[in-house]
N, C-alpha and C positions, 0 to 999 in steps of 0.2 A: 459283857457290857450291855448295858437297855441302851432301848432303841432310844434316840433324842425328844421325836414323836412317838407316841401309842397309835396308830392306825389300826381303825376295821372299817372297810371301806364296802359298809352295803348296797350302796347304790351302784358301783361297779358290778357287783355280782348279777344283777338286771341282764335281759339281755343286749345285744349289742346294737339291736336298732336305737337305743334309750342314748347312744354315747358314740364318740370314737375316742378309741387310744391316742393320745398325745401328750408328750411334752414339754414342757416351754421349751422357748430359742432361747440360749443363752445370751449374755450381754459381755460386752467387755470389758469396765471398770463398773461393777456395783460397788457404792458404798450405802452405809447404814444412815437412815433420817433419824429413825424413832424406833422404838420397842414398847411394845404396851406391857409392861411389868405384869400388872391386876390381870389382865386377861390371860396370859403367858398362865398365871400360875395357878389360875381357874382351869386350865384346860389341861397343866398337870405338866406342861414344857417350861423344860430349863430357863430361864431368861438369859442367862449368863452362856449356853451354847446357843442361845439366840445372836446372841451379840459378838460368838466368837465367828472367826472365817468359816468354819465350815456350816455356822449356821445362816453368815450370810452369803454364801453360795445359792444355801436352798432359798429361801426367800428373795434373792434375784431370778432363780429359776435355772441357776447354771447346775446344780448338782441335784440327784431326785434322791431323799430321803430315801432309807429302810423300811418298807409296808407300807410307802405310797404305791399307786395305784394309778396315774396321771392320766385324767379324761377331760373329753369338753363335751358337753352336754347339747341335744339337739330341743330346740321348742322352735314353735310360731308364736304370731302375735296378731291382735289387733292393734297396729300406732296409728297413732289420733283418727282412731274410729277406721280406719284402713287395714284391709288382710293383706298378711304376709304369711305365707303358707309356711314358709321354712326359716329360722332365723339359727339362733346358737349360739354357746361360747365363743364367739369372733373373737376375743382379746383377753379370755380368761381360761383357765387349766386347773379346776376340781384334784387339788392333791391327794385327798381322801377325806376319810372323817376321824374324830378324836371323840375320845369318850371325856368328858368333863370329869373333876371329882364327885359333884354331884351326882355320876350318873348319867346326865345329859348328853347327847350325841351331837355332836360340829361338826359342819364341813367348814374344810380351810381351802381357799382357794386364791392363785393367787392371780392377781387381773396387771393387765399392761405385759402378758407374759409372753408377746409374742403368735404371730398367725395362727388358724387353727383351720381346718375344715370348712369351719364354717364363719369363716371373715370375710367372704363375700368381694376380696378383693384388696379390704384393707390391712392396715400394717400390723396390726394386732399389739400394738404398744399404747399406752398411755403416758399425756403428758405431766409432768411435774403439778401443775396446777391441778387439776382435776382430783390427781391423788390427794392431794394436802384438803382441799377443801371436804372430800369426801374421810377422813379422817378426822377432820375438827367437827362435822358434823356430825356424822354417826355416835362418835363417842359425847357430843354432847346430848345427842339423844339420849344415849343411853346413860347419864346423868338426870337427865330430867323424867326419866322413868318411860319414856316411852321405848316400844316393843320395835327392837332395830339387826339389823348385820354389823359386824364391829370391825374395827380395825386390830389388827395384833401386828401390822407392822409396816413401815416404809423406807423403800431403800431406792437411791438414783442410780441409774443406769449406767451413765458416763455413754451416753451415745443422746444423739438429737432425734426427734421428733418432728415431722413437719402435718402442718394443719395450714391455718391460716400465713404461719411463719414457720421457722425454724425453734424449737423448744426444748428444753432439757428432759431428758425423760425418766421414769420412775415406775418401779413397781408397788401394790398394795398387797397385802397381805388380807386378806377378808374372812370373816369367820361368820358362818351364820345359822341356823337349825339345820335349813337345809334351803337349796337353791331354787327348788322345786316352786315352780310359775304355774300362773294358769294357762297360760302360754304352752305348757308341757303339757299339759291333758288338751289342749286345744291342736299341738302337732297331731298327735295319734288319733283324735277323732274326727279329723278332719278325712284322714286316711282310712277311714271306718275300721280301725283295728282294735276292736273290742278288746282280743285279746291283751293285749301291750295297754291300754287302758285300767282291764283291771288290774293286772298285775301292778301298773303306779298308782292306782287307786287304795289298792292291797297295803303299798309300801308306804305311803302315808299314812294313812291308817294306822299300822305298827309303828309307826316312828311319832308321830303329832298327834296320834284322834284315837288314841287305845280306846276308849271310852264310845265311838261306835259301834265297837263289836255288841252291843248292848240292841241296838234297835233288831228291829223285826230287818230291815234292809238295812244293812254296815255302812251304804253308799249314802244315805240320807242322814246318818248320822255324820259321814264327814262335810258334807254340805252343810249339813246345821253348824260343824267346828268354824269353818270355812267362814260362813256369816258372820257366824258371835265375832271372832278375832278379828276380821276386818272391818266390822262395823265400831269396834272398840279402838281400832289403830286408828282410824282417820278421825274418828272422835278426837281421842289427843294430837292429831294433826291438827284440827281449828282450834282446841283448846291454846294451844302455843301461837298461835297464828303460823305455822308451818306451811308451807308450799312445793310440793313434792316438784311440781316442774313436766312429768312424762311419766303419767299413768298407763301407760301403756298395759297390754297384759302380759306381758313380759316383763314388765316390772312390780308386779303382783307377788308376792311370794304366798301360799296356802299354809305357809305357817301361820301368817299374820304380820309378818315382821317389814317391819321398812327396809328397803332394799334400792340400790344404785340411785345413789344419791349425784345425779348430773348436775342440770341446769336448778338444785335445789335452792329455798332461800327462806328466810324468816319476814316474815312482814314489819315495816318499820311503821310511816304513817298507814292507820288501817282504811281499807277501803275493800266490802267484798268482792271486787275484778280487777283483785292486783294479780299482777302475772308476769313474768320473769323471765321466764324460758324464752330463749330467743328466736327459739322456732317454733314455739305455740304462738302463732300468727293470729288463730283466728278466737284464743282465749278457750280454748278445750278445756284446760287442766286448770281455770282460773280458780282463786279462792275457794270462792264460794259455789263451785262445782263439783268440787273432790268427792261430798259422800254418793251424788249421784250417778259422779263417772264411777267410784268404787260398786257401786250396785245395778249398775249396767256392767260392770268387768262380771260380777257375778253371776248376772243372769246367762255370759257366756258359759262360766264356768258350769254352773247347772245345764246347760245345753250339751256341753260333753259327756256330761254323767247319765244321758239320760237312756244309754242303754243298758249301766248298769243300777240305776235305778229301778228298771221293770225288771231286775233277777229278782224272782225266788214270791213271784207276786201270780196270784190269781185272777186275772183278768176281769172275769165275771163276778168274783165277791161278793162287792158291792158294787156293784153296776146300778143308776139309775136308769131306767128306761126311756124316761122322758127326758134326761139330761142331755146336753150337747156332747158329741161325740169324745171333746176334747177330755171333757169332766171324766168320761167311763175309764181315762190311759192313768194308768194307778202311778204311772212314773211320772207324768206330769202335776199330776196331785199332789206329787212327794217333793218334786221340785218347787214348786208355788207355795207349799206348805212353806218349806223354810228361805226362799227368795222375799218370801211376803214379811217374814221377819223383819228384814234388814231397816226397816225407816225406824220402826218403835224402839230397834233395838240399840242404832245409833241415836235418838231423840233422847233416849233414856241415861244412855254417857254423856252425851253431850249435855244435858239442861241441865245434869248434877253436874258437870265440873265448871261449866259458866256459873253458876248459881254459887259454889264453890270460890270461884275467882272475887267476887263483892262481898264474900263472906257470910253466904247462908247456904245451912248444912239441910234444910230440907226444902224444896222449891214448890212454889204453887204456880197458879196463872196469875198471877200480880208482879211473881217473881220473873212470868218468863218474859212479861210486857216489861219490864223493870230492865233487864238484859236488851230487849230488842230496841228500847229506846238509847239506853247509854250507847250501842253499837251505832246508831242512827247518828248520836250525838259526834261521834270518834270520827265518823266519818266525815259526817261536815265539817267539823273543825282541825280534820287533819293530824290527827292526834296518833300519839306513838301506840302501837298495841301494846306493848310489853312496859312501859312506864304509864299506862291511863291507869292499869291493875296497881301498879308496885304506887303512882300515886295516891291511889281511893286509900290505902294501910296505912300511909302517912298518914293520909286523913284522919283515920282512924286514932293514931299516935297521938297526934299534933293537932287538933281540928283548928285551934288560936291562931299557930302559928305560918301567918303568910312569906316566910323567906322560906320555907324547903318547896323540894316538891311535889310537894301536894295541892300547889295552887294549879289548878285549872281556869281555860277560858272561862266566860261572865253566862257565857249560854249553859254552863252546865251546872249553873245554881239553883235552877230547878230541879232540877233532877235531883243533888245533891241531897235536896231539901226531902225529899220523897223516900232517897236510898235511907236516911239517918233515921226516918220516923219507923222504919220495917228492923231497924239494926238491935234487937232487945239487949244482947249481951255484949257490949264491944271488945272487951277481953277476948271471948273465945269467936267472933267474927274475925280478929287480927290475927290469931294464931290460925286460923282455916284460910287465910286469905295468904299469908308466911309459907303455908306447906304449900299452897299449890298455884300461886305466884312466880314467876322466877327473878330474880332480881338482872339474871343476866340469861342475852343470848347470845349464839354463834350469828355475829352481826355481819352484815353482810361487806360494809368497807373494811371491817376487822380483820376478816377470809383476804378479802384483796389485800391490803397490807402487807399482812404476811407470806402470801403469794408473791407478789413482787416482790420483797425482801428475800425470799428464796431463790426466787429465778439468778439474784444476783449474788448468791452463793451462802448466804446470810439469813440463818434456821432459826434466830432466838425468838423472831417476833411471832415464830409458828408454835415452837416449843410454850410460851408465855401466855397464848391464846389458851393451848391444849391444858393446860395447867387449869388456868385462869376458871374456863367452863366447865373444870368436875365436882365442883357445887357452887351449881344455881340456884340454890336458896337460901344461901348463906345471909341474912341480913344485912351484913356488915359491908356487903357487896353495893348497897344502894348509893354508894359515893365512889364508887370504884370509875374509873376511867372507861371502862368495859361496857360497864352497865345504860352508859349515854348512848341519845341518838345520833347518826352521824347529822355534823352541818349540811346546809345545802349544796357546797361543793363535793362533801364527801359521800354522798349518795350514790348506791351502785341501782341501776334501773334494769340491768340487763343479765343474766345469767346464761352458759353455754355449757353444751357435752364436751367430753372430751374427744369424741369418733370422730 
């Protein structure tokens, strides 16, 4: 009989400072929330021994699959600009990796699984809420086409949780390229161990950045991956108005991919120093902070590389003589070469898909004053991010007709009057504004709703959301009940972890 899972778990073959052996703690009534079918079947697992008993043993964490391999993984971090030398899988357990059908390689891991090594004290479970939120988000990212970790499953524990209160608890099932932080090259180089450095440098490399093996130094070519992909992720984080919440560098992944999704949130009225997280107090991780805390997370990351940067380099080469010392170090050349990227390389996604959203496919400096005043405008008048876009397309539909939504406040009749004179084709403005538009997002009293309908036994209003956001650009969505802003009573202003 095959195995349920296909496991090759290369990151276990590492050596063992990189990890320690564990298993989840088992629970004592898991039942089944949800099953991601699509992903299930991209990754080449049954749905159907997902859904039987013995597959939800494994996904509560009571039984360990055939050619698992069960670790938790050791990194550091910088949280909110603060070192922490040693962090870790505190609440989660690396069950191995799967080979996709494509080809592609996942780790499945499953989180709320219980203490590890490295839980610092805590309980190592996760509450019901946190799972479910992280679940409607991540899969609605990854609907909306942004670069994310996905959910393949949730199941409740049948044991309580205590935080603030007493909480029902739950496992996630997480699937994602790979876990791997800056945080994790930030552990080992903090401990000067070159060695363990390259080798996860090495293993990134083969697994996300084949295509370094190309440069003169392999190491500078995954810096260069490292930039592109995170300068491109947090791109479509403002593009959406997205708010990750706890940039941490441990919550960086060098895939590129969006990753632990806490105190996360979508912006309703826009304002660039909207901020959510309950414990960004001092507005670190706000809005309109993200690309720079991202390219400050990387200049750490290039600070770890940079003893494997001066491998395989000639010191004296090209030495200037009269240059400053710093200039002569070829590893810091290599490092600035591609840290120096990260603005042009972000400004370059980011002004195509703003420009993209009003519906022009190629952007000048008229276009980018054109953007930078509608945002001006959104913001004074408190306007919803995700409906001012899905409004201007009505515009576009309808410009007559003042009963839909496309009417805006009287101050952006100017503007209006400006965006229409640049708009040459309105046909294909609407259909470019359709593609990359959404009509709906994972709204944040939506998440609450169906969290508290869960909490009290009652999954349909989570089920109905999950549905609802795996297309957000459905047109047909623009009247949906979904797609609204919450009222003033319905507004959630605050977001929290689950830890």
């Amino acid at each position: 009989m095959p195995r349920p899972i296909n496991f090759d778990n290369s990151y276990a073959r590492l050596p063992e400072r990189f990890y320690q052996h564990q298993s989840p703690v088992p629970v004592t009534s898991p039942a089944p929330i949800r099953i991601n079918h699509d992903l299930a079947d991209m990754l080449g697992i049954d749905s159907e021994w997902l859904e039987s008993t013995d597959g939800l043993q494994v996904l509560a964490g009571n039984a360990i699959p055939e050619g698992s391999d069960p670790i938790a993984t050791v990194y550091a971090a910088h949280q909110f600009g603060n070192w922490n030398p040693q962090l870790g899988d505190g609440r989660a357990v690396l069950l191995g990796e799967v080979i996709s059908k494509d080809g592609v390689r996942y780790d499945l891991q499953l989180k709320g699984s219980g203490p590890t090594p490295y839980s610092r004290g805590g309980d190592g479970r996760a509450p019901l809420g946190p799972v479910l939120r992280e679940y409607i988000v991540c899969e609605a990212m990854f609907a909306l086409g942004v670069p994310t970790s996905r959910s393949l499953a949730a199941v409740t524990t049948g044991e309580q949780v205590f935080r603030d209160e007493a909480q029902p608890g739950a496992v996630l099932s997480r699937v994602a390229k790979s876990h791997i932080r800056i945080g994790t090259f930030q552990f080992f180089a903090a401990r000067g161990d070159t060695d363990a450095l390259k080798r996860l440098a090495d293993h990134v490399i083969e697994r996300h950045y084949p295509e370094a093996l190309a440069f003169e130094n392999p190491y500078q070519g995954l810096l260069k991956g490292v930039v592109e992909n995170t300068a491109y992720l947090v791109s479509r984080w403002q593009q959406l108005g997205f708010i990750h919440g706890v940039m941490n560098t441990d919550n960086m992944l060098v895939s590129g991919e969006t990753v632990d999704y806490g105190p996360c949130a979508f912006m309703d009225a826009y304002h660039p120093e909207t901020v959510f997280s309950s414990i960004d107090v001092g507005g670190r991780y706000a809005y309109q902070n993200q690309p720079k805390i991202a390219h400050w997370n990387l200049a750490n990351f290039a600070q770890c590389l940079m003893p494997l940067l001066a491998l395989n380099t000639d010191a004296n080469a090209n030495a200037n003589p009269d240059a400053p010392s710093d200039e002569d170090d070829p590893a810091l050349q290599r490092a600035r070469t591609e840290l120096d990227k990260f603005p042009d390389i972000f400004y370059a996604h980011h002004r195509q898909a703003m420009a993209a959203k009003i519906g022009i496919s190629k952007p000048d400096e008229s276009t980018d004053e054109l953007i930078r005043d509608l945002l001006a405008l959104m913001a004074q008048e408190l306007q919803d991010f995700t409906l001012t876009f899905t409004s201007l397309a009505q515009h576009i539909e309808n410009p007559t007709d003042d009963n839909n939504a496309a009417t805006l406040p009287d101050a952006f009749a100017p503007w209006l009057t400006r965006w229409q004179n640049v708009i040459d084709d309105p046909k294909a403005s609407l259909q470019l504004m359709l593609q990359t538009n959404p009509q709906i997002i994972p709204r944040n009293h939506r998440i609450e709703k169906a969290i508290q309908a869960a909490t009290r036994g009652d999954f349909q209003p989570f089920h109905t959301l999950v549905e609802q956001l795996k297309k957000p650009f459905d047109p047909a969505l623009v009247s949906s009940e979904y797609a609204l802003a919450p009222k003033p009573d319905q507004q959630v202003q605050r977001t929290f972890c689950g830890t």
